[in-house]
N, C-alpha and C positions, 0 to 999 in steps of 0.2 A: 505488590507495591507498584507506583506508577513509575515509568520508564524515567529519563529525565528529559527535560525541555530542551528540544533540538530544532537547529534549522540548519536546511540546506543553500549552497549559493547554485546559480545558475554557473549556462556552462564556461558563459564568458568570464565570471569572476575566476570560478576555478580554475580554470586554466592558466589567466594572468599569476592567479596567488598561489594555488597549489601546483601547478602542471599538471591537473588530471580533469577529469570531468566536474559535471555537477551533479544534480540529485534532483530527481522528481518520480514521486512514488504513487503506489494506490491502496487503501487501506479497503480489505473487504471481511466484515466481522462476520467471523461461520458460527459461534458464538461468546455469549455472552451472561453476568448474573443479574437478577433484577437492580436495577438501578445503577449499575455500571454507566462511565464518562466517561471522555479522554478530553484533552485539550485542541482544540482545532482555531487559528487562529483569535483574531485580539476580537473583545467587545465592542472596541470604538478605535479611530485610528489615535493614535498615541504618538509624543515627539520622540524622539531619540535619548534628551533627556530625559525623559519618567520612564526609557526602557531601562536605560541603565538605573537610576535609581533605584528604581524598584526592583531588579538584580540585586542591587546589593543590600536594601533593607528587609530581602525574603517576601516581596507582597506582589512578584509579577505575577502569580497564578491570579490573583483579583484583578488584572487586567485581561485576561483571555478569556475565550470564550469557551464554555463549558458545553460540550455536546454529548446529551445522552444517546445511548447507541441501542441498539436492537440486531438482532441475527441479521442477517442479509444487507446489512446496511452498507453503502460506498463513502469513501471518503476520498477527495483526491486530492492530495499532498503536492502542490506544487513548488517550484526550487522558490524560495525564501517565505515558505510561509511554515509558521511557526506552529509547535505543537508536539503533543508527548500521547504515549498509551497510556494509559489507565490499567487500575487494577480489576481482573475477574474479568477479562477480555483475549478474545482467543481470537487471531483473526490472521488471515493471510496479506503478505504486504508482497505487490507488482513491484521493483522499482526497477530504475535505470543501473546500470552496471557500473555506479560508484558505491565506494565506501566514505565520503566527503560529509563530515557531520560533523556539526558545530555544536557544544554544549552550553547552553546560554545558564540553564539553571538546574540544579541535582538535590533540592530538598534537604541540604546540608548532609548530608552523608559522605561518608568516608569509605576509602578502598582498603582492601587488605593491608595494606603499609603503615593503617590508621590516618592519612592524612584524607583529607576532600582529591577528590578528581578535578582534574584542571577542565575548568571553563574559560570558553572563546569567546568571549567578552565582543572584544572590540570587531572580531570577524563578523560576529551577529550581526550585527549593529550595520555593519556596512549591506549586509545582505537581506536584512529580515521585513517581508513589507509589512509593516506597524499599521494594519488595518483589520478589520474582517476579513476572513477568508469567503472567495465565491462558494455559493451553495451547486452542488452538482456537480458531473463529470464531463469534461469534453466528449462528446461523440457518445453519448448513451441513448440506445435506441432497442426498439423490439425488432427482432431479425426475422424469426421465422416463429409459428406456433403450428405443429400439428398434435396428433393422437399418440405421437412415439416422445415428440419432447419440445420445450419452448427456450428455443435458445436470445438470449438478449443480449447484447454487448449495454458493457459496464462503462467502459472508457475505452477514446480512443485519441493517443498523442503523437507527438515526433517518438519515444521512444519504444513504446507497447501498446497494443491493445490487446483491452482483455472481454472475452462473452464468458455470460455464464448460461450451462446448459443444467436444465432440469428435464432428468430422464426417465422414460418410464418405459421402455421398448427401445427401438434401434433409432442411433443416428451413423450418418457417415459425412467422412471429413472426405475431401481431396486436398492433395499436398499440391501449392504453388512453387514450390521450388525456391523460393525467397524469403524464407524463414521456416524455423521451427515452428513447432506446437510444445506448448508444457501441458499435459494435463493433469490438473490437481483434483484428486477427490475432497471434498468437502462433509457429505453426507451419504451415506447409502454405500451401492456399492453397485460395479460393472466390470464390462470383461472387452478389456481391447483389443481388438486381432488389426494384426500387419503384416504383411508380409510372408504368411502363411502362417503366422506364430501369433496365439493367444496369452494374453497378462491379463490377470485380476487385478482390480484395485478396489481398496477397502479404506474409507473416510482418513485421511491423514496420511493417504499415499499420492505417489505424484509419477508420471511418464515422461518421456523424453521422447519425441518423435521426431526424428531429424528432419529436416529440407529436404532432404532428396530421397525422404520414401513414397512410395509410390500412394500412399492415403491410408484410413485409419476406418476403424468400425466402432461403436462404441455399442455396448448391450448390456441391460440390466435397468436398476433402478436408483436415481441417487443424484446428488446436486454435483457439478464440477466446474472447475473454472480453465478456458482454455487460453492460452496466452501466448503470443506472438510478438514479432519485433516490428 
């Protein structure tokens, strides 16, 4: 089923209203069924009153913008733009280290208790830019291409950057000392040595490579996404 219709606020609201951060994420579909969508901002900008209207008379999904997805596809989710997953969609999400999520719309469904989940109406509303969303990611670019593997970064913000490496032989990393590495397998599978010590990872597994290791190997064959602060 599809997730419900969320948005996030940036980190000045959250801060003012929640005490915490805000939210800005990255959606990367590893896959997908034929004809799968998700919701990615609005069709056309809209006032504040047809957002809420159309909250309450069930018809804001005919306001948004309906994007069909494909494997490999990016989406990048910034703080107040609006949108939900979709069903038959399997995909990895980057985000910024809040949990700050405003529920604008739930398809009428009910929690365990039998009642509807509470929707943030009016938070929305303050936060949601009621426009199309930009197409693209900040800072996406082709990094490097050899014979071992083609690494491209996907996005890159104040909070993450993510590259994805397509592997087919060796790559190696060096550690900056000023952030991690996550790395996620996606597809396939490799084997990363550190520190004297080798790990397998096998599609739907994920590493943890602190800041202060000395660098990383990667070998084998298989998609992966690396990700930093």
């Amino acid at each position: 089923q599809f997730l419900s219709i969320q948005v996030h606020p940036d980190d000045g609201y959250a801060r003012r209203v929640e005490g915490g951060r805000g939210k800005t994420e990255m959606w990367y579909v590893v896959d997908c069924e034929p004809d799968a969508f998700l919701y990615f901002g609005f069709e056309r900008e809209i006032s504040a009153e047809e957002m809420r209207r159309r909250i309450a008379d069930h018809t804001i999904t005919e306001a948004l913008h309906r994007a069909p997805v494909h494997k490999g596809d990016v989406f990048f989710i910034g703080a107040g733009t609006i949108h939900a997953i979709g069903a038959g969609i399997l995909l990895a999400e980057i985000q910024q280290n809040s949990n700050t999520t405003y529920r604008v719309y739930d398809f009428g469904r009910v929690g365990a208790d039998g009642k509807p989940r509470e929707l943030h109406v009016d938070k929305a509303l303050d936060v949601t830019l009621r426009a199309p969303a930009p197409a693209g990611a900040p800072g996406a670019e082709m990094l490097a291409e050899t014979a071992d593997f083609r690494l491209r970064r996907l996005a890159k913000c104040d909070y993450f950057t993510v590259d994805a490496l397509a592997l087919s032989g060796n790559y190696r990393r060096e550690m900056t000392g000023d952030s991690f590495v996550s790395v996620l397998c996606t597809e396939g599978g490799a084997a990363l040595s550190c520190g004297g010590e080798e790990f397998p990872l096998r599609a739907g597994e994920s590493l943890f490579v602190p800041a202060d290791a000395p660098g990383f190997a990667l070998a084998g064959n298989g998609e992966l996404l690396l990700t930093t602060v």
